[in-house]
C-alpha positions as CSV (number, residue, x, y, z in Angstrom):
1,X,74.0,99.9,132.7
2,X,75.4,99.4,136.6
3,X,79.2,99.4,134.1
4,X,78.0,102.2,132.2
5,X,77.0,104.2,135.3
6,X,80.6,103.8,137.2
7,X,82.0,105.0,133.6
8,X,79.7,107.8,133.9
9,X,80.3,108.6,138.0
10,X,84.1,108.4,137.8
11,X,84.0,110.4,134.0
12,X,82.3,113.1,135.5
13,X,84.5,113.4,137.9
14,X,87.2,113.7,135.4
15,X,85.5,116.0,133.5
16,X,84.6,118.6,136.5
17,X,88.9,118.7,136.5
18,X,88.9,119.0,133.1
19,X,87.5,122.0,132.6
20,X,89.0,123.5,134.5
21,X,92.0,122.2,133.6
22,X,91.0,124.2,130.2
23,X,90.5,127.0,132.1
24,X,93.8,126.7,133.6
25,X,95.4,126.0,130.0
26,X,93.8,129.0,128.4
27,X,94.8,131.5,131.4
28,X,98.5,129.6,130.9
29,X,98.3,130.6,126.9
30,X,97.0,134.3,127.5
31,X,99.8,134.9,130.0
32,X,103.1,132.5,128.6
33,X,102.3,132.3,125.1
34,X,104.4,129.7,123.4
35,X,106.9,132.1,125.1
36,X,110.5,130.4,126.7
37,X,108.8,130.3,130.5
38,X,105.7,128.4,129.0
39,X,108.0,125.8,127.6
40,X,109.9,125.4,130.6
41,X,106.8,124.8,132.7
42,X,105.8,122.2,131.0
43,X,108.9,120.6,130.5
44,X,109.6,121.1,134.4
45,X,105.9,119.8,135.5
46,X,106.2,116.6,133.1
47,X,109.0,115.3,135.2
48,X,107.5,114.7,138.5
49,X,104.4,113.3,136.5
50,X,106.8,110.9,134.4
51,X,107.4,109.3,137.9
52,X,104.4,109.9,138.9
53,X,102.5,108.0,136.1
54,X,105.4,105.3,136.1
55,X,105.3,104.4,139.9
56,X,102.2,105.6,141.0
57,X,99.0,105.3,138.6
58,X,101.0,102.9,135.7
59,X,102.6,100.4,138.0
60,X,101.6,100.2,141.1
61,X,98.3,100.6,140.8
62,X,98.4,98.1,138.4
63,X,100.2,95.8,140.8
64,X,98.6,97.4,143.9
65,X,94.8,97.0,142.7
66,X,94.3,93.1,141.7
67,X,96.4,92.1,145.0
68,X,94.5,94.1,147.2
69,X,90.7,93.4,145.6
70,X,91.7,89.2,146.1
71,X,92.9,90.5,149.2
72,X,89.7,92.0,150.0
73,X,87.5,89.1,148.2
74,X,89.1,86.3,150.2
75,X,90.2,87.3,153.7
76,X,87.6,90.6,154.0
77,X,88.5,94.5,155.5
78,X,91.2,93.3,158.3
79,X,93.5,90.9,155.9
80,X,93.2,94.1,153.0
81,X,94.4,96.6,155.8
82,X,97.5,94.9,156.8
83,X,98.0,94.4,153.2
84,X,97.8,98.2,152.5
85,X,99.9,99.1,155.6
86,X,102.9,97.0,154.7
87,X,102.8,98.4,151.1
88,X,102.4,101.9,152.6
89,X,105.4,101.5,155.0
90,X,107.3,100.4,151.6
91,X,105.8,103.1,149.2
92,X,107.1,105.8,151.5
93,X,110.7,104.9,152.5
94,X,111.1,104.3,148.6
95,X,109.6,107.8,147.9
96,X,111.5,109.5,150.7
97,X,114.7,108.4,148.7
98,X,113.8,108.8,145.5
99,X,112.9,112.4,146.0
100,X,116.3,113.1,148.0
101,X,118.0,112.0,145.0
102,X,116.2,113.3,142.3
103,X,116.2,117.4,144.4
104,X,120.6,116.3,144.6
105,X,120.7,115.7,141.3
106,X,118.6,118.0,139.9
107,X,120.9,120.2,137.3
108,X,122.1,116.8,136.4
109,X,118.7,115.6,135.6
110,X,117.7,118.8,133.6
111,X,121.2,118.7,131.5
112,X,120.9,115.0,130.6
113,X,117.6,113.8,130.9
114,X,114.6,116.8,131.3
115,X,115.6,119.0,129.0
116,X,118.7,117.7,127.0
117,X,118.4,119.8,123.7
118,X,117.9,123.0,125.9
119,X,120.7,125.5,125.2
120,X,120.0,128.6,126.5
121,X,121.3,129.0,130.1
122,X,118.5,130.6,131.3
123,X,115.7,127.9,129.9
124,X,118.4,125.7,132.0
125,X,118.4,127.6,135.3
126,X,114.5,127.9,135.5
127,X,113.9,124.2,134.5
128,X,116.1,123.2,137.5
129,X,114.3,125.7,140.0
130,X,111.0,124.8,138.6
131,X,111.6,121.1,139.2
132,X,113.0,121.2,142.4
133,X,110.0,123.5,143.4
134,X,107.7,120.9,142.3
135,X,108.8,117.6,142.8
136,X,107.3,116.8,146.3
137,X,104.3,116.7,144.3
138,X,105.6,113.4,143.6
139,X,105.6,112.1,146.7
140,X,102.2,113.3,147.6
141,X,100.2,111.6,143.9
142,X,102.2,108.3,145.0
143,X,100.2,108.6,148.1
144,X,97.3,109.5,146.5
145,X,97.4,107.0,144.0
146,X,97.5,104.3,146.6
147,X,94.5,105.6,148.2
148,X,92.8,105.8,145.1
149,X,93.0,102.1,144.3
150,X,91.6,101.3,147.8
151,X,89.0,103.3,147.5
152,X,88.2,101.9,144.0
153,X,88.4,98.8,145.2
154,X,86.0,99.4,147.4
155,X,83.5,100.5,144.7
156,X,84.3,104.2,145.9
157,X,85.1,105.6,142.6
158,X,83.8,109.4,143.0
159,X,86.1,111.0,145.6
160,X,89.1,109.4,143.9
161,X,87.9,110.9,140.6
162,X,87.4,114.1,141.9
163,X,90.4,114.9,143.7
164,X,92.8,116.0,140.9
165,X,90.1,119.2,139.9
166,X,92.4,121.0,143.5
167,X,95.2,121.0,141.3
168,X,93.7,123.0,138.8
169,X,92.0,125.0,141.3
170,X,95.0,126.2,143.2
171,X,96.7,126.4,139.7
172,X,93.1,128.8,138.3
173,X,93.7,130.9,141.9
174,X,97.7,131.4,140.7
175,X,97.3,132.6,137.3
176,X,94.4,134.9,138.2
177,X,96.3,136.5,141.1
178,X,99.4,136.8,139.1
179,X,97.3,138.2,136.3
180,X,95.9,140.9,138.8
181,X,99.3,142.1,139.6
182,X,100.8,142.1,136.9
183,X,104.2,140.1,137.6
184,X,106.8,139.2,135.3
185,X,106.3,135.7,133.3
186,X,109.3,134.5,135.1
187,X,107.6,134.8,138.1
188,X,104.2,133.4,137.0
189,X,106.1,130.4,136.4
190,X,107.5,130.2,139.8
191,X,103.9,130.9,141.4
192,X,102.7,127.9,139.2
193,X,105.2,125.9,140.4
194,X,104.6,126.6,144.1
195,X,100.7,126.0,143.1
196,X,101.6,122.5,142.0
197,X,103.4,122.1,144.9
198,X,100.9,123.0,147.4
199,X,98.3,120.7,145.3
200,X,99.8,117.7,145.7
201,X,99.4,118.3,149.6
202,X,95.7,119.4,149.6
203,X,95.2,116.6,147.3
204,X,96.6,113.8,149.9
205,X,95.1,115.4,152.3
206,X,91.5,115.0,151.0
207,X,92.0,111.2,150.1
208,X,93.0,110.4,153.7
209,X,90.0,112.4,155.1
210,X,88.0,110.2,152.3
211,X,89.8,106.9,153.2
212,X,89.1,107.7,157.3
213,X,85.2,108.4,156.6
214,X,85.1,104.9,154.7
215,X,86.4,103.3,158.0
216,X,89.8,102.2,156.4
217,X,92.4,103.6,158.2
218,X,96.0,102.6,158.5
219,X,99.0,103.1,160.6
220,X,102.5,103.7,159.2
221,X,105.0,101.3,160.5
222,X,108.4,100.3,159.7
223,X,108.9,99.0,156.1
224,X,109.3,94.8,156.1
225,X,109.9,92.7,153.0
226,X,106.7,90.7,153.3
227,X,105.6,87.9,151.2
228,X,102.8,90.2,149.9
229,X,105.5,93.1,149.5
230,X,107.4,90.8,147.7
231,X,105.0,89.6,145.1
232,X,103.5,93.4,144.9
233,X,107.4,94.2,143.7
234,X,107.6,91.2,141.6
235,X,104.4,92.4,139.5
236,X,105.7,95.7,139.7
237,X,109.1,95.0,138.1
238,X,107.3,94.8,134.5
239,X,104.6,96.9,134.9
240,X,106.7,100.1,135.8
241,X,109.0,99.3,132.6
242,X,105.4,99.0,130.7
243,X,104.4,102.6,132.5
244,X,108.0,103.8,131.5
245,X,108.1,103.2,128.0
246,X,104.9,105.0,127.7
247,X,106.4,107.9,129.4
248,X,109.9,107.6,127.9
249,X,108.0,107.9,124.8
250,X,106.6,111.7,126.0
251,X,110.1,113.0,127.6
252,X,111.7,111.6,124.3
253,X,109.4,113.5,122.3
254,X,109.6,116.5,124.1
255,X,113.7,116.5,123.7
256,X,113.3,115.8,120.4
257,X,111.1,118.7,120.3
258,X,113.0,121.3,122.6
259,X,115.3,122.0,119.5
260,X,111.9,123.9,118.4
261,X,111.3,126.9,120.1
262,X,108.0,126.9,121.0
263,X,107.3,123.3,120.0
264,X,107.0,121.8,123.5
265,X,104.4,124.4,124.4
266,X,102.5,123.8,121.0
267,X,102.1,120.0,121.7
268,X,101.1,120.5,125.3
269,X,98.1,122.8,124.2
270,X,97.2,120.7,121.2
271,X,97.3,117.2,123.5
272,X,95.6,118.8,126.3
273,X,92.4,118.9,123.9
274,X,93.0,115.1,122.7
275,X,93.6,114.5,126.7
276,X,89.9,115.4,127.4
277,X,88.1,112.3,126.2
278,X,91.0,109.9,126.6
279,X,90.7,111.5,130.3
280,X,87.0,111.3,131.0
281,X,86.7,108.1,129.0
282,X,89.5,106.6,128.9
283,X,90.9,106.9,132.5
284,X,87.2,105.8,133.7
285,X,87.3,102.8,132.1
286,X,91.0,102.2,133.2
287,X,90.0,103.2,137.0
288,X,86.5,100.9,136.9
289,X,87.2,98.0,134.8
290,X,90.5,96.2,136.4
291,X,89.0,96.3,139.6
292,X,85.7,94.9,137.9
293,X,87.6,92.3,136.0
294,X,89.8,91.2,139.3
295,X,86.6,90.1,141.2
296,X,85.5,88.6,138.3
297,X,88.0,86.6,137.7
298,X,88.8,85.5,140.9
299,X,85.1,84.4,140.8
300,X,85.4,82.5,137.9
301,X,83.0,84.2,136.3
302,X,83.5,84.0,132.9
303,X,80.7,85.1,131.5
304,X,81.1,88.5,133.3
305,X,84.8,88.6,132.4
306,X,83.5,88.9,128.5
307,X,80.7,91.1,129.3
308,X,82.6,93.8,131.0
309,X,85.5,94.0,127.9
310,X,82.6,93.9,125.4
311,X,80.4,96.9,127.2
312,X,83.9,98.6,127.6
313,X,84.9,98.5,124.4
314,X,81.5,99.6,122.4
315,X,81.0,102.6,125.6
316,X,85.2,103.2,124.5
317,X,84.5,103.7,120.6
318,X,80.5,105.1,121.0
319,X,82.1,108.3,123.1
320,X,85.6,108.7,121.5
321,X,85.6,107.7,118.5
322,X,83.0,110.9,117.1
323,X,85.3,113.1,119.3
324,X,88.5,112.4,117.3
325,X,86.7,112.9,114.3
326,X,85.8,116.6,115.3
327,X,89.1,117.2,117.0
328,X,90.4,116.0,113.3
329,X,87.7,118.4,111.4
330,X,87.8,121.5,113.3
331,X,90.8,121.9,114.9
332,X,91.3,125.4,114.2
333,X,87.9,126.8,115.6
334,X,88.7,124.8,119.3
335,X,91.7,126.2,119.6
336,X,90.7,129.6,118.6
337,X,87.6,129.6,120.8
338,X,89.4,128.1,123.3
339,X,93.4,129.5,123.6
340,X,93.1,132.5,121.1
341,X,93.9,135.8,122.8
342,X,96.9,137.5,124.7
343,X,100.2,136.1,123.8
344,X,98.5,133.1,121.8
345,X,97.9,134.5,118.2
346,X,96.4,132.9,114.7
347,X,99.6,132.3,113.9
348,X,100.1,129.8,117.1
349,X,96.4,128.9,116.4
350,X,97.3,127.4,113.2
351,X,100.7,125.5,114.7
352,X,98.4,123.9,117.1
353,X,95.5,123.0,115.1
354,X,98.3,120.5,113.0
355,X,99.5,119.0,116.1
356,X,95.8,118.3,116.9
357,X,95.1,116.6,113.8
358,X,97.9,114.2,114.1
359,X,97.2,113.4,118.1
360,X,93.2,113.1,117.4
361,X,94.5,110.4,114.6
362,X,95.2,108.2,117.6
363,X,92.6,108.9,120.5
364,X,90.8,105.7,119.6
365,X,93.8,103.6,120.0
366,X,94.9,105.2,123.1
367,X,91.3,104.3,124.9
368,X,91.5,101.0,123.5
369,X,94.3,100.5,125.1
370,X,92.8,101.4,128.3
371,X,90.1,98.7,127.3
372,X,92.5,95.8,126.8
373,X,95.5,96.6,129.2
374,X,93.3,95.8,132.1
375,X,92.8,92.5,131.1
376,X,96.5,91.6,131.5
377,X,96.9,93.0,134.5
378,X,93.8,91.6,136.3
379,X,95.5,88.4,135.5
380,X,98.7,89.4,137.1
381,X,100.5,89.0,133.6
382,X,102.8,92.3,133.6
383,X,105.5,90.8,131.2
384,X,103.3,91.0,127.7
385,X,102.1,94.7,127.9
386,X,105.7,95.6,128.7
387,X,107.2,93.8,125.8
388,X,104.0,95.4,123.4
389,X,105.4,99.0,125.2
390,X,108.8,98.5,124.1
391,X,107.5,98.1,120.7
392,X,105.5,100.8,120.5
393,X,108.9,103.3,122.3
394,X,111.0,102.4,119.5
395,X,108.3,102.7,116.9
396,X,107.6,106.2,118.2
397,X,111.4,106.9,118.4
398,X,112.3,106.0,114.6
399,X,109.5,107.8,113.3
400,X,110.2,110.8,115.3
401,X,113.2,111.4,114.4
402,X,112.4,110.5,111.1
403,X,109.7,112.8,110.7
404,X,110.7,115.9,113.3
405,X,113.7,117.4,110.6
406,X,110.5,117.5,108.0
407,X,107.3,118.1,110.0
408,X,108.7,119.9,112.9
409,X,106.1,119.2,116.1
410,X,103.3,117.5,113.6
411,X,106.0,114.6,113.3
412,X,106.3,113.9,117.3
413,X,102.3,113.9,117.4
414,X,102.1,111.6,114.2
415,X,104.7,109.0,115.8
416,X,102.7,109.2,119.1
417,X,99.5,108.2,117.2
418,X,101.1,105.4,114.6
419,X,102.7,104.2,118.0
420,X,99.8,104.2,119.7
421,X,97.5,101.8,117.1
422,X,100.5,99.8,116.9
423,X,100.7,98.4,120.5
424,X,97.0,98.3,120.4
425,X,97.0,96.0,118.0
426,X,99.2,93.6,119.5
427,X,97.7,93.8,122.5
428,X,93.8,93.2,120.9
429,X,95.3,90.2,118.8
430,X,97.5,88.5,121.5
431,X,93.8,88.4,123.7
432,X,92.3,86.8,120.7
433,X,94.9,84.4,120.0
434,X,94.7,83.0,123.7
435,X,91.4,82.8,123.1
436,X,91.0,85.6,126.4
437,X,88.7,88.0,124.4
438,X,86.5,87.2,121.8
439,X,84.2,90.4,120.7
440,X,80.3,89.0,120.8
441,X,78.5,89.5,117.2
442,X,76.5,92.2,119.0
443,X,79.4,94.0,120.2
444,X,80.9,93.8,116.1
445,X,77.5,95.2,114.7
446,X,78.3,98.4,117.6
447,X,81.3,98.9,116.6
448,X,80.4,98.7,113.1
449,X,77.6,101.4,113.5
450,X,79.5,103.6,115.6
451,X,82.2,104.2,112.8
452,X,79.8,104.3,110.2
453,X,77.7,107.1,112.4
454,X,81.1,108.8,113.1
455,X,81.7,109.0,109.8
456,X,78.2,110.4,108.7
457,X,78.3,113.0,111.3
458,X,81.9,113.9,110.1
459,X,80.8,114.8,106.5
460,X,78.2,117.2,107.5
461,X,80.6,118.9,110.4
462,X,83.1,119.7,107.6
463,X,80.4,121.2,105.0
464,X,79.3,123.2,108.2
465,X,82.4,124.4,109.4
466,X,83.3,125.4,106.0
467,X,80.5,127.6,105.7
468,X,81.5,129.5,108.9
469,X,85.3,129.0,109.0
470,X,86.5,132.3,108.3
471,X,83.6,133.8,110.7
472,X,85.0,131.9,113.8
473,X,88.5,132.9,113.6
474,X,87.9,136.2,112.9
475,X,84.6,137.0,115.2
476,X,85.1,138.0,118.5
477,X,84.7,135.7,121.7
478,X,80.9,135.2,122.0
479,X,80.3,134.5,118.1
480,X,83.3,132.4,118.1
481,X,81.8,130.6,121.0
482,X,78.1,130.6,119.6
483,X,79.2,129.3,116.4
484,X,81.5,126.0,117.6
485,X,79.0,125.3,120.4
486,X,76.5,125.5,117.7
487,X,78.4,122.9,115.2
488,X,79.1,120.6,118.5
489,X,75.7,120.3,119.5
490,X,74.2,120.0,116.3
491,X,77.0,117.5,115.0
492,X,76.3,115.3,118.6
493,X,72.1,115.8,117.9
494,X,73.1,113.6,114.7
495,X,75.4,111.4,115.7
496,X,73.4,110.1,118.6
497,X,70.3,110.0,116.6
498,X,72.0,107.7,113.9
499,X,73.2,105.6,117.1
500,X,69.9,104.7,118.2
501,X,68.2,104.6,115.1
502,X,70.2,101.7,114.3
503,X,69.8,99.9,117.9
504,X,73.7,100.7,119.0
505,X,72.3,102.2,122.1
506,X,68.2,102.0,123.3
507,X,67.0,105.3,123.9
508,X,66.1,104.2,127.4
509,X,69.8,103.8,127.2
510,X,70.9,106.9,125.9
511,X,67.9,109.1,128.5
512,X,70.0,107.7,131.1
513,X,73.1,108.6,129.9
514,X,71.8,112.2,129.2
515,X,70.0,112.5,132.8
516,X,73.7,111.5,134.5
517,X,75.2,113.9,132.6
């Protein structure tokens, strides 16, 4: 349970952000619709979080995170802070230059790389502005990132955790105002973009204040190409190609999909709904377990090594796997309760609900791979995930293009998923076959029960949702919002019953779990 309950502190954390960041996404699909501006938000936002997730939370704090817990581990607080400072001094002068490039270079960018399939001058003009509006924010989640895998390393998890919610606070503040007077949506987007902008600030801002109370403070000094620098690049090298091909895989799928109007928009709402386990779960488990498994490790501690990737991999599937089932069952009364009004009609309802369907086919495998990735990476091995990612880029590339002429968005969200179980797979077996993982017969018998309770629960969702289908898309809010609550709770009341009946989980285990929220 002491696994379980950092899961649970950094996963509620997560989910305190995303709610809001519903909130945020549903004042975003009142106001923009699947509109031209909406489109171009998202399409200007995703590129200073396809560095961002490449340099910052993929790579280096992949890298960053083992180095710096051995670093801790073997020479204590004063060896770990000249560690940090020298990677700090680094981190900045490469960010400084990367972000005077990238705000030269912008129309470039859009034209070739952002946006490619965008023809209409205007959707090309406010993609530049947007992106040169926002990408600071870059530079400011690098930061942060770093931050965040020194305080996790110090067993810190929550503040970390529960710094992204300012984004979506300043961003809840934005469309409320601009809803209040009334602008233009051209000039929504623009306030959202300054909001992302000032967020990346207030978040850094907050992490330093965090890092100073925890009595780790460091100076910025020149950068030098230290030994430590220079193995903290060498990891890096294949771990921001495995981060990139992840990401490579969303800006290719959104070019793909810019030839749709509307279709960039329609993902983004449909995969913000699959992101909301994979975040709270998912990204818990990412944040907890390579620190957990880098002490453990350089312990020697085998026996913990196995336990952690076993209890991570049954709390993975026992949370997300009954999620993608309802996401996959009910798609249509979500979105409906969740997006429906304004600009955001049945019509888009429906467009989304498909795009649901095909992401929620591949939640599992995405958390999964949070599961098993870490396990590499604790080991310093950056080369085999990157060579499973390049895999799993040009398997979501064929079948993307493959399927987009046919299936329209649905294809893009179908590749992501096939892509997804694929380099899970691969990354599961290659474990096995060193003989780095092997899945205690307890941990089978879990995962056993959890798919057969999943599926259980499944079946009576859809016989209850048929019976009240029509009533929640055509009800106003509160029944609407009665009547999904209702099948959510009553679906979770029987899933979780089933899971302790048959021993998955005690129900000392699961009061806990309830009592932490």
């Amino acid at each position: 349970m002491s696994l379980v309950k950092k899961f649970a502190t950094v996963g509620g954390a997560s989910m305190a952000s995303r709610v809001l960041g519903f909130v945020r996404e549903m004042l975003i699909a009142a106001a923009l619709g699947a509109g031209p501006v909406a489109d171009v938000f998202y399409v200007a936002f995703g590129f200073p979080n396809l560095f961002r997730r490449i340099f910052a939370e993929g790579a280096f704090n992949s890298a960053f995170i083992p180095l710096f817990a051995k670093e801790m581990e073997a020479g204590g607080n004063q060896s770990a802070r000249k560690f940090a400072e020298d990677i700090l001094a680094m981190l900045v002068a490469i960010l400084l230059l990367l972000s005077a490039l990238a705000m030269i270079f912008m129309p470039f960018l859009v034209t070739t790389i952002v946006a490619a399939r965008f023809v209409d001058p205007d959707k090309i003009e406010m993609t530049t502005l947007f992106t040169r509006i926002m990408f600071p924010y870059l530079f400011c989640m690098s930061l942060v990132a770093m931050l965040s895998g020194i305080m996790n390393s110090m067993r810190l998890y929550f503040l970390a955790a529960i710094v992204p919610v300012l984004l979506n606070i300043i961003l809840v503040g934005v469309l409320l105002t601009a809803w209040y007077l009334d602008v233009a949506p051209r000039t929504t987007g623009i306030l959202l973009s300054c909001g992302v902008f000032v967020s990346g600030f207030a978040q850094l801002a907050l992490l330093l204040f965090g890092t100073k109370r925890a009595g780790f403070t460091m100076r910025l000094k020149r950068p030098k190409m230290t030994p430590q620098v220079k193995r903290l690049l060498v990891l890096m090298g294949p771990a921001v190609l495995t981060g990139g091909m992840l990401q490579i895989n969303l800006l290719i799928g959104r070019n793909i999909a810019s030839a749709q109007d509307g279709a960039i928009a329609l993902l983004q709402y449909a995969d913000r709904i699959n992101q909301l386990p994979l975040g709270v779960i998912g990204i818990a488990i990412g944040v907890v377990l390579l620190p957990e498994l880098s002490r453990a490790l350089k312990a020697g501690d085998d026996a913990e090594v196995s336990s952690l990737q076993n209890r991570s991999l049954e709390f993975a599937l026992l949370m997300t796997f009954p999620a993608a089932i309802g996401f996959m069952i009910i798609p249509d009364a979500i979105i409906a309760l969740l997006y429906q009004r304004g600009e955001f009609t049945a019509e888009t309802t429906s467009l989304t609900a498909s795009a649901l369907i095909a992401f929620a086919s591949g939640l599992p495998a995405y958390v999964l791979i949070k599961v098993f990735q870490p396990a590499y990476f604790a080991r310093e091995d950056m080369r085999t995930p990157f060579y499973f990612s390049i895999v799993m880029m040009l398997t979501n590339i064929g079948i993307s293009l493959y399927l987009f002429p046919s299936l329209g968005h649905v294809g893009i969200a179908i590749a992501t998923s096939i892509s997804a179980w694929i380099n899970f797979i691969l990354l599961a077996a290659t474990l096995w076959f060193r003989g780095a993982y092997r899945p205690h017969m307890k941990t089978l018998y879990r995962v056993m029960m959890i798919i057969i309770s999943g599926s259980v629960m499944g079946g009576l969702l859809y016989f209850g949702h048929q019976a009240v289908a029509d009533e929640i898309l055509n009800a106003g809010f509160l029944t609407r919002m009665v009547l999904v609550l209702g099948l959510i709770g009553g679906s979770a009341i029987v899933y979780f019953a089933i899971i302790a009946a048959t021993g998955v989980i005690s129900k000392a285990e699961l009061k806990r779990l309830v009592k932490r929220g």
